[in-house]
N, C-alpha and C positions, 0 to 999 in steps of 0.2 A: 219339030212340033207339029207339023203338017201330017206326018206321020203317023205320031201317035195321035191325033185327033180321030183322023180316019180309025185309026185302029180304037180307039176307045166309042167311037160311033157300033161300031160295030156289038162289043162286048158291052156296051146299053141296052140294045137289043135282043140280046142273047142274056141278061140278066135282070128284064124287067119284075121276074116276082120276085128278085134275093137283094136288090137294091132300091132305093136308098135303104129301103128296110126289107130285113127278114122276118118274118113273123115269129117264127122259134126264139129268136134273139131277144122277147122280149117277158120269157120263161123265167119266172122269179128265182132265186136258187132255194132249195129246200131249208136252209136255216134262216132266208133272211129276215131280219128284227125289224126292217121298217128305217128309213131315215133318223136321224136324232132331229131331237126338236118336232118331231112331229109331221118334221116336211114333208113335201109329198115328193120332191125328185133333187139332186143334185145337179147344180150347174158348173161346170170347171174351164177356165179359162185357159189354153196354154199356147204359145208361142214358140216357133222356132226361129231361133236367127241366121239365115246360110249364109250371107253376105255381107260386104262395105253397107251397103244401101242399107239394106236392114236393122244396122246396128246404126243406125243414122237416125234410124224415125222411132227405136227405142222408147227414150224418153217421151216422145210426139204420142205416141200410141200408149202409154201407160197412165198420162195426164188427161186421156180424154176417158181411159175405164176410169180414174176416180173420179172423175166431174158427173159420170153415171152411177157410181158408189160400187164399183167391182173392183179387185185385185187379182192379178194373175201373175203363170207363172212363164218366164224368162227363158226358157233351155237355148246355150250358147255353144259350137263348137270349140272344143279345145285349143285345137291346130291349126285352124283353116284360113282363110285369107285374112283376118283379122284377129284382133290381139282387143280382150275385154278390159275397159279402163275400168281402175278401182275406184275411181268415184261416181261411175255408173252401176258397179256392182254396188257403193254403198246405199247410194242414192235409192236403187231401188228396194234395199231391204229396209231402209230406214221409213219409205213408205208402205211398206208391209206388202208387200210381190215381193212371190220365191224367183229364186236363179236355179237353174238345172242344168244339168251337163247332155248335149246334144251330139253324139258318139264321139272319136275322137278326131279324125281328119275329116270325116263327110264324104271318103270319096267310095262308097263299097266295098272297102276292104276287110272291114269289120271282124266276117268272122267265115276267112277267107280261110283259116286253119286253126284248131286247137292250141296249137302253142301255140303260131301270132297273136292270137284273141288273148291269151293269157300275159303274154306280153304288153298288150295295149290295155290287159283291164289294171294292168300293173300303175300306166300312167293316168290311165281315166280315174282311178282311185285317188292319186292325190289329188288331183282339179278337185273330186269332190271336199275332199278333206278342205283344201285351201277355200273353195269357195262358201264352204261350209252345206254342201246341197246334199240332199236323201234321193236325190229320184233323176232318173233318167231317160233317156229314147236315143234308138240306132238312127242314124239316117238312112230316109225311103224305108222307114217303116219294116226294114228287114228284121228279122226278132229270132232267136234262138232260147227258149225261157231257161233251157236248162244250163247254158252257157254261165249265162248272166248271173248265177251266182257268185261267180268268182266276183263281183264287183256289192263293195260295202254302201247299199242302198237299201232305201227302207220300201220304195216301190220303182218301176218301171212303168214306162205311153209306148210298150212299141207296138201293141198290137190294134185290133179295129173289129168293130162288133161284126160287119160285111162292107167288103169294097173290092171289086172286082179290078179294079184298072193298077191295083198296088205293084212292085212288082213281085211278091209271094202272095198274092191273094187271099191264102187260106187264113179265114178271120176266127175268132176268137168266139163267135157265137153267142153275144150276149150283150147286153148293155149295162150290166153291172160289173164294181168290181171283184176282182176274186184270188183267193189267194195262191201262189206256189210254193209248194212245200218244199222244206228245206230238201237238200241230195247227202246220203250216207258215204262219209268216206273211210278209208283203209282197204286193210288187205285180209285176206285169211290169216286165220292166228291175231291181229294185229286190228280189229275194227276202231277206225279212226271217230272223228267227232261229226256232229250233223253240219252241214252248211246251213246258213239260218236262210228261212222263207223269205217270200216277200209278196207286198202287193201289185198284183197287175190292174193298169187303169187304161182301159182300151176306149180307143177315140170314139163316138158313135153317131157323131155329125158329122157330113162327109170334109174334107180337107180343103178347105178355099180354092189353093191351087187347080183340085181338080174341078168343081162346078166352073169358074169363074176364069181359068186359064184352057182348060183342058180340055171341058164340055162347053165352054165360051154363054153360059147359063146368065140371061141380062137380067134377072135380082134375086135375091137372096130367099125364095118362095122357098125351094126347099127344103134348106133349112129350117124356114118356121114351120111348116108341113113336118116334118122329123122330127122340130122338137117339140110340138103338140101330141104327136107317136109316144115320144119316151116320156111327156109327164103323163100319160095314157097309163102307162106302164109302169111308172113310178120308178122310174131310173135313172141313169146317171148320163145330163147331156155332157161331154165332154169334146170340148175342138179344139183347132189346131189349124191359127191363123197366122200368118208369117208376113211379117212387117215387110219385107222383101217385096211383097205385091201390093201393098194398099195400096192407093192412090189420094192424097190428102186433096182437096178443092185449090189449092194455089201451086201443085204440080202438074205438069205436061201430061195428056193421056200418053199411052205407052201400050202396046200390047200386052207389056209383060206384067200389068198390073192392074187393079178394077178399084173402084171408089170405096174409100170408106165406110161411106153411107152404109153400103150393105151389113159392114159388120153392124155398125151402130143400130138398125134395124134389128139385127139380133138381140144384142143386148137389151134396146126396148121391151122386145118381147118378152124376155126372160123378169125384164124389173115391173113390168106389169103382172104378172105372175105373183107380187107380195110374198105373202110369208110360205106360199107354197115352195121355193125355191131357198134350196141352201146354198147360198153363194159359198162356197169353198176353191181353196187351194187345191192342187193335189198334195201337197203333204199332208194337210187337212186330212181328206178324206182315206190318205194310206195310215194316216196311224189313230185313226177312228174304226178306219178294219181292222187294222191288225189288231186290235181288242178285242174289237167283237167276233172276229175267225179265231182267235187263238186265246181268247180268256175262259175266266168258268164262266158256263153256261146249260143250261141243261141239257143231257143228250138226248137224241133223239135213238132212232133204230139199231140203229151202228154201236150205240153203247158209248159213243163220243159225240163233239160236234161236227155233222154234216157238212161237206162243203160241196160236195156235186147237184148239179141242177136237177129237183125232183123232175118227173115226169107231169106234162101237162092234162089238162082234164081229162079224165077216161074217155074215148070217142064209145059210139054204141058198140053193144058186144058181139054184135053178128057183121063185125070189119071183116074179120080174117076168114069167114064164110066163103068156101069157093075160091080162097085167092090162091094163086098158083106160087108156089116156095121151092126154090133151089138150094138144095146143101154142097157146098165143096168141103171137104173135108181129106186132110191127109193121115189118115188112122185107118184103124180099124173101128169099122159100127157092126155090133152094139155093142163092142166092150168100153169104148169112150164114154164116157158117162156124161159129160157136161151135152156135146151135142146129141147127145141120146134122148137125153131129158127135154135139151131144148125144139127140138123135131117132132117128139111123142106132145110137150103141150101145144105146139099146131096145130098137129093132126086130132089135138084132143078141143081146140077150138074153130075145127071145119075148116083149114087151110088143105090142102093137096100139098106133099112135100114129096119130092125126088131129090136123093142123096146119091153124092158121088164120093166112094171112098174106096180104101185100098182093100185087095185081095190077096191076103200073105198066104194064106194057106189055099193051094189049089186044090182042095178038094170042098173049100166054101164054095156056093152054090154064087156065079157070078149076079144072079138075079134073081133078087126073092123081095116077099113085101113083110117086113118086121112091122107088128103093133101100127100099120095103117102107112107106115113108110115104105117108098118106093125105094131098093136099093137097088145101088150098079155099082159093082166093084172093078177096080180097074185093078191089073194081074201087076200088081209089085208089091215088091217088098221092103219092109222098114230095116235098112242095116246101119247099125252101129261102126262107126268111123270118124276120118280127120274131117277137115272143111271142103277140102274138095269131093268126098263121099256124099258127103250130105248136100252140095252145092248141086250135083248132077242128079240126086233123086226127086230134089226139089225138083230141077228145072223138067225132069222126065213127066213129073206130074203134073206138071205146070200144065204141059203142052197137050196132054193126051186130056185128061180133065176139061181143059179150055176148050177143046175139040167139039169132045161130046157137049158141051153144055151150050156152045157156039150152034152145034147140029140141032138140037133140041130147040132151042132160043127160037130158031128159024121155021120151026112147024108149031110151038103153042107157047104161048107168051106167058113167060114168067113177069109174076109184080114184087118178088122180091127174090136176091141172092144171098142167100147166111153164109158167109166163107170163115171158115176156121181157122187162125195160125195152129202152128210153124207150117209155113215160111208165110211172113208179112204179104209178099207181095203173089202168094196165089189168088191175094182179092184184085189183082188185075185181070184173071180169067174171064171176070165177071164183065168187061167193057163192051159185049156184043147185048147182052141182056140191057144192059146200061143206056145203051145209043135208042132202045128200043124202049125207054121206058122205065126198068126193072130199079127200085130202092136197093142198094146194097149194104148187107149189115158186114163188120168188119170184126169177128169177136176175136179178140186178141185175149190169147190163155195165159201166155205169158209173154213178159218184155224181150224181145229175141239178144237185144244189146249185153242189156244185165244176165242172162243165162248162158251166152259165151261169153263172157268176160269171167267167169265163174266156171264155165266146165274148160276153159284153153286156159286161164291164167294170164290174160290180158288187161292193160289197163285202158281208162276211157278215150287217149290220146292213141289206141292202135287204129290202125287204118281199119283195117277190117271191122272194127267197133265204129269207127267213123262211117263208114257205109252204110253199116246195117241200120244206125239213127237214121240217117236219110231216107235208107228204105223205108222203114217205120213211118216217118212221119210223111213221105209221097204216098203210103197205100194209105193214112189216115184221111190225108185230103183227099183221097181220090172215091171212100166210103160217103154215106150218106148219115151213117149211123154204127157208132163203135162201141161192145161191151168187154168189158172187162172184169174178172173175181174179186178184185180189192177196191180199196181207198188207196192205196199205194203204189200199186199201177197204174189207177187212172190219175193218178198225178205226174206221174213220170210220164205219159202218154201225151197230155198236159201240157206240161213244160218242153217236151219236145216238139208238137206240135201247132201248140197255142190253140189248139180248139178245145176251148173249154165246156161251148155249150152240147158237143157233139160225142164226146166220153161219158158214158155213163154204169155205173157198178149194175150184175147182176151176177150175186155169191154163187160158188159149188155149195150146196149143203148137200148133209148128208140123205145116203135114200131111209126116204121115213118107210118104207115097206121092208128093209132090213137091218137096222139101225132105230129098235126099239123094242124095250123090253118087255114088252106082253109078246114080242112075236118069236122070244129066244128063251128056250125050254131052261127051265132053273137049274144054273152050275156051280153056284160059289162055292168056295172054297167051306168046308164044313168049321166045325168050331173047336176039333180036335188036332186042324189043319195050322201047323206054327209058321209058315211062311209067308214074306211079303212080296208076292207077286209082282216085278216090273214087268209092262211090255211094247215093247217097240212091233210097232207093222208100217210095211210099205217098203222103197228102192232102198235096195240095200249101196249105198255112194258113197263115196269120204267126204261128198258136200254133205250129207246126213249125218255126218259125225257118229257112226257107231263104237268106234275106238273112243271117243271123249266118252259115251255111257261106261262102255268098258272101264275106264279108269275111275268113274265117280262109282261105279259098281266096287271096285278094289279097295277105296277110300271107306265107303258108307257099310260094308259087310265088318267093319272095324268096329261100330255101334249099334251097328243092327245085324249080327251072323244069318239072322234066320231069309233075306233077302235072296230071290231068285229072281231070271229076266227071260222072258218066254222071249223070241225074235218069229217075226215073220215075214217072208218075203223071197220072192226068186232068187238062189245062190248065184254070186259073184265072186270074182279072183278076190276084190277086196275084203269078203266077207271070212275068205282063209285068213289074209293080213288081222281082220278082227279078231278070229278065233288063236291063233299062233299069240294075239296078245295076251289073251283072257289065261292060257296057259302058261305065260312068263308073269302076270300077275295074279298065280293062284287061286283065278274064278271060274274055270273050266268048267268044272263041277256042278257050278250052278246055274249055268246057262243053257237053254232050248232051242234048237232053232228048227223050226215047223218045217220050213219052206214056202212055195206059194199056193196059196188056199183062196178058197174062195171068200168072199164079201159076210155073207153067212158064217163062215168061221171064223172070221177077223171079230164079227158082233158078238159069239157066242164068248170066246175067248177075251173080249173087254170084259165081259159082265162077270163074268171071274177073276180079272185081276184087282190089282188094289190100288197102281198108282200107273197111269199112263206117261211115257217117255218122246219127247220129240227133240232129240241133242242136236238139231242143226248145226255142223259149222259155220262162220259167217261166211258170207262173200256175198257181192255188190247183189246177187239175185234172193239167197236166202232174208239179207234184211229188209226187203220191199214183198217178200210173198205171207201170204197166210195159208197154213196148212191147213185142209179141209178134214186133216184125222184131229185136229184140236179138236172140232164138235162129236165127232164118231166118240172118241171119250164120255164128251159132256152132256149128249144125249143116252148115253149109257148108264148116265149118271158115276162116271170116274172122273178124279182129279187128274192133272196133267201138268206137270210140269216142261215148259218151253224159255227157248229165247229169249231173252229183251232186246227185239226186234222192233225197227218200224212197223211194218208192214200187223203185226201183233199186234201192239199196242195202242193203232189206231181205233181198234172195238173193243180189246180187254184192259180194264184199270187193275191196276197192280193188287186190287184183293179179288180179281175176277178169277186172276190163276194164279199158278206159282214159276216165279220167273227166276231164271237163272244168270249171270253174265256169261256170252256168248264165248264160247272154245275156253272156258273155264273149267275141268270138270270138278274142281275140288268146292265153287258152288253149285254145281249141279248136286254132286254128295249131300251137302248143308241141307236142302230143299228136300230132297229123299229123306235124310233121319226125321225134319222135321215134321212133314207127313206122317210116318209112323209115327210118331214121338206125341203128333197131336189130332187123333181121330176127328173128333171132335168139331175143332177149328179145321179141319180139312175137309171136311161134309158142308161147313158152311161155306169157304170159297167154292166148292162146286156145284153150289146151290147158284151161287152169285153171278158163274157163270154159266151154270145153265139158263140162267134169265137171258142171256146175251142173247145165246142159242134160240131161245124161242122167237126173238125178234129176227130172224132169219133164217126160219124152216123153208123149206124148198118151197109150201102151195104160196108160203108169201114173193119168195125172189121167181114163181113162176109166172105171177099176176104180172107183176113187175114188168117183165118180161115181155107180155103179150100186149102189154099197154104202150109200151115204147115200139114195138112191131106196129101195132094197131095206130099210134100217132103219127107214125113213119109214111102209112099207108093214107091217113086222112089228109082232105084237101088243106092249104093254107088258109089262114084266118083272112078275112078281107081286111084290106087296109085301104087306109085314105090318100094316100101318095100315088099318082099316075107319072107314068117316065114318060 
């Protein structure tokens, strides 16, 4: 204990402006409705019991919240040195305090491996069942979100808005609750069912233990300091006081425990508060979210309900004026388009940006300045291979990247570093700019887990799936600030992470300078012209399911002959497998394939087809992404039939497109006649979803963009809390 004192002295100091409070932590999330009743904040009582002692002063500590008019809740270990009497369980449900399940043994074993976990959430499930409880917390605050589905709970306390002394520290970023979405299972060919969501309710008053044992803190100031912050904020105080330390007036002082008093001073404060204060349970409060995160309600941008934390007040717009910006980047620039766009609106709001990317072709110019961007190519190249291929070009870049930006760092100070995946963890490059000052943004393009679990045929229980979550979630903590293209990744980034308030979406759309019909000379088809145009563009993969079109093509030329499928995109081996099928199902005939062509001709050739194709097959990665050629359609004004995907159907409602069931092709077919079959009704879903589309043209997800850069860079709010 001596030990960790010293050492938590130390990490007080070194976290004077992120504790007790964070300022960002107290960022409303963009749909929230407001308290019920009108309140102005939630108060939540919860308890852990780790010991004999503990579960001694139970009743003692439950008799003295209702003598104040509060009820709280109970969380009891399963396994541990004691064994919960049923008449203490009844006792306190019959005085209306929940029981919760408080992990299973308590000793860190938790979620020591995939299958152990699975094993234990086996037993932790019945405790729930028998004790009749919805909600849980790990011991020591250790938290895996995306684990925790395996266990039949309506919410989880494992996480903490900010607290550095935990021992995984990386906090959850918020003082509200929020929700995690369920996780997509099966296999290709085979998509299973969703795991259902649930609510997270993160602690946001620090832990008794630590003020009053840890930090040896003589009263409870803090706490009312914090929780004057969150009714500030209008959020949700939630703690987490363990009977184990109180100290009652007719017991022995003790080191290992502190007076009651202190809590009672809490709760005064919160019951002078009146009607401002919703005294709630956390079950309370998890199935009053879960309605309001997951019922109807109006949507907002997304075309659904919201749940990421909007971005805080725009700071002034001459932030990014003059600030110095580092790109790491393992591609090629300018053909990447996400960080192409995201570089150029920089340099287009007065940042200085120096990009570090790769140089495939040596005869590119290792140093040139594109559209105001500084590049420097480093001489490798992208090759296609196993793991260990790709493990060594990573680390090749890793190092030579880290190098120069380490060299550079050292003669003009960067204020922020954009790192780009793949690989997760070249946002470590960034730790000399870092020590130095430097905000690091962490944009994750895609989930590196779900994309080999999907191009190896891996399930979530492989090692090398297990690493790469790790990695994932140590480069999230290790970021300042993490974007993401969906609602579906930033959930799964989420749930593996727990930082809620530190994920935030900023879409690929498409480019409005070619990807718009005044800008694409007039081709349609004439009206002497009897064929119905399909057309696929983009990688040609058997995760793209070109063979699933193939066959709904073979089905659907059965009711509509006049049906043809233009194909575009760089030839592949699989692309013969395609075509070898299309001539054992007699559609040879009427299939095109372009090859790869430019962005230009991808737009020209939309505006001439009649019905856009996107047959993904499933796997763990296809049902969490959104295709960015959905809009290249719907800004072209074509229909599209896609997926019934997550990742989909988080922005589009089932009359925004037309959706097919996944590695089905013979609905895919159904969806094609009835498009031909019904002009008409087919103009107005793509009306319905070009409405989506406009809520997410690139000048809106660029603002976006430069405001969460610009907030990143502005000082912290002042607060009233001194450490």
């Amino acid at each position: 204990m001596a030990v960790r004192r010293w050492h938590a002295r130390r990490l007080r100091r070194g976290s004077a402006a992120g504790w007790p409070i964070q300022p960002s932590t107290g960022q409303r999330p963009a749909d929230w409705p407001g308290w019920p009743g009108a309140h102005r904040f939630a108060c939540v009582l919860t308890h852990d019991v780790e010991g004999s002692e503990g579960l001694a002063r139970v009743r003692r500590l439950a008799e003295l919240e209702m003598s104040l008019g509060f009820r709280s809740s109970f969380n009891f270990i399963p396994e541990g040195e004691y064994s919960l009497p049923e008449d203490l369980l009844g006792w306190l449900v019959e005085n209306g305090f929940e029981v919760g399940v408080h992990d299973l043994h308590h000793d860190g074993s938790l979620y020591r491996g995939r299958s152990g976990f699975r094993r234990r959430a086996a037993k932790i499930n019945r405790y729930l069942r028998d004790w009749k409880a919805v909600g849980f917390r790990s011991g020591f605050m250790l938290n895996n979100l995306e684990w925790l589905h395996d266990l039949d709970i309506q919410y989880d306390a494992s996480t903490f808005d900010t607290d550095p002394f935990e021992p995984q520290p990386g906090g959850a970023g918020t003082i509200f609750p929020f929700w995690v979405a369920g996780v997509a299972t099966g296999s290709p060919g085979q998509p299973g069912p969703v795991r259902p969501g649930y609510v997270e309710l993160p602690y946001t008053l620090p832990q008794d233990s630590t003020l009053f044992l840890l930090l040896r803190e003589p009263s409870p100031e803090l706490w009312l300091r914090k929780l004057d912050w969150v009714v500030g904020q209008g959020g949700m105080a939630l703690v987490n006081v363990h009977p184990d330390y109180l100290r009652f007036a007719d017991e022995p002082p003790s080191q290992r425990t502190y007076p009651v008093e202190h809590y009672v001073r809490l709760l005064q404060a919160v019951r002078d508060r009146g009607t401002e204060a919703w005294h709630a349970r956390p079950r309370d409060v998890a199935a009053w979210y879960s309605r309001v995160a997951r019922g109807p309600r109006p949507a907002d941008a997304s075309g659904t309900v919201p749940t990421e934390p909007g971005p805080v007040v725009s700071p002034p717009t001459d932030t990014l004026r003059h600030r110095r910006v580092a790109v790491l980047l393992y591609s090629c620039y300018p053909s990447d388009s996400r960080p192409r766009r995201a570089a150029e609106a920089l340099v287009a709001a007065g940042a200085e940006v120096d990009l570090i990317g790769l140089q495939e072709n040596p005869r590119t110019a290792s140093r040139e300045i594109i559209a105001g961007v500084r590049v420097t190519r480093v001489p490798l190249r992208q090759r296609r291979g196993g793991r260990l291929v790709y493990a060594f070009q990573y680390a090749l870049f890793f190092a030579w990247s880290g190098l120069l930006l380490t060299g550079r760092t050292l003669t003009r100070r960067y204020d922020v570093v954009h790192v780009h995946n793949m690989p997760d963890f070249l946002v470590w490059a960034a730790w000399v700019p870092k020590l130095r000052g430097a905000r690091v943004i962490l944009d994750l393009h895609d989930p590196m887990p779900e994309l080999f679990m999907s191009l190896y045929r891996r399930d979530r229980d492989n090692y090398l799936i297990r690493v790469l979550c790790e990695v994932e979630r140590l480069s999230i903590a290790f970021a300042h600030l993490v974007l993401t293209p969906n609602e579906s990744f930033r959930q799964r980034f989420v749930s593996r992470s727990g930082a809620f308030g530190k994920v935030h979406v900023v879409m690929n759309s498409p480019e409005e300078e070619i990807f718009n019909r005044s800008a694409v000379p007039p081709g349609a088809p004439g009206e002497d012209d009897p064929s119905f145009r399909l057309m696929y563009h983009g990688l040609i993969a058997e995760r793209h399911g070109l063979d699933l079109l193939v066959e709904a093509l073979a089905i659907a030329r059965q009711s509509v002959p006049q049906l043809t499928l233009d194909i575009f995109g760089a030839p592949t081996p699989y692309l013969d497998e395609v075509l070898e099928l299309a001539s054992r199902r007699g559609v040879s005939g009427c299939i095109t394939c372009h090859g790869m062509v430019t962005e230009s001709v991808i737009a020209a050739n939309i505006d001439r087809c009649d019905l856009g194709i996107v047959p993904n097959r499933w796997s763990p990665f296809i049902a969490i992404n959104l295709p960015t050629r959905i809009f290249e359609y719907l800004v072209m004004g074509r229909l599209v039939v896609v997926p019934a995907t997550i990742g989909i159907q988080d922005y589009f409602a089932p009359e925004d497109l037309l959706f097919f069931m996944p590695d089905d092709p013979a609905d895919l077919a159904r969806q094609i006649i009835w498009a031909h079959a019904h002009p008409e009704r087919a103009r107005e879903v793509t009306r319905r979803g070009q409405a989506v589309y406009q809520r997410h043209r690139w000048h809106k997800e660029r603002q976006r963009l430069l405001e969460l850069v610009a907030n990143l860079l502005s000082p912290p709010l002042a607060t009233t809390i001194s450490s």
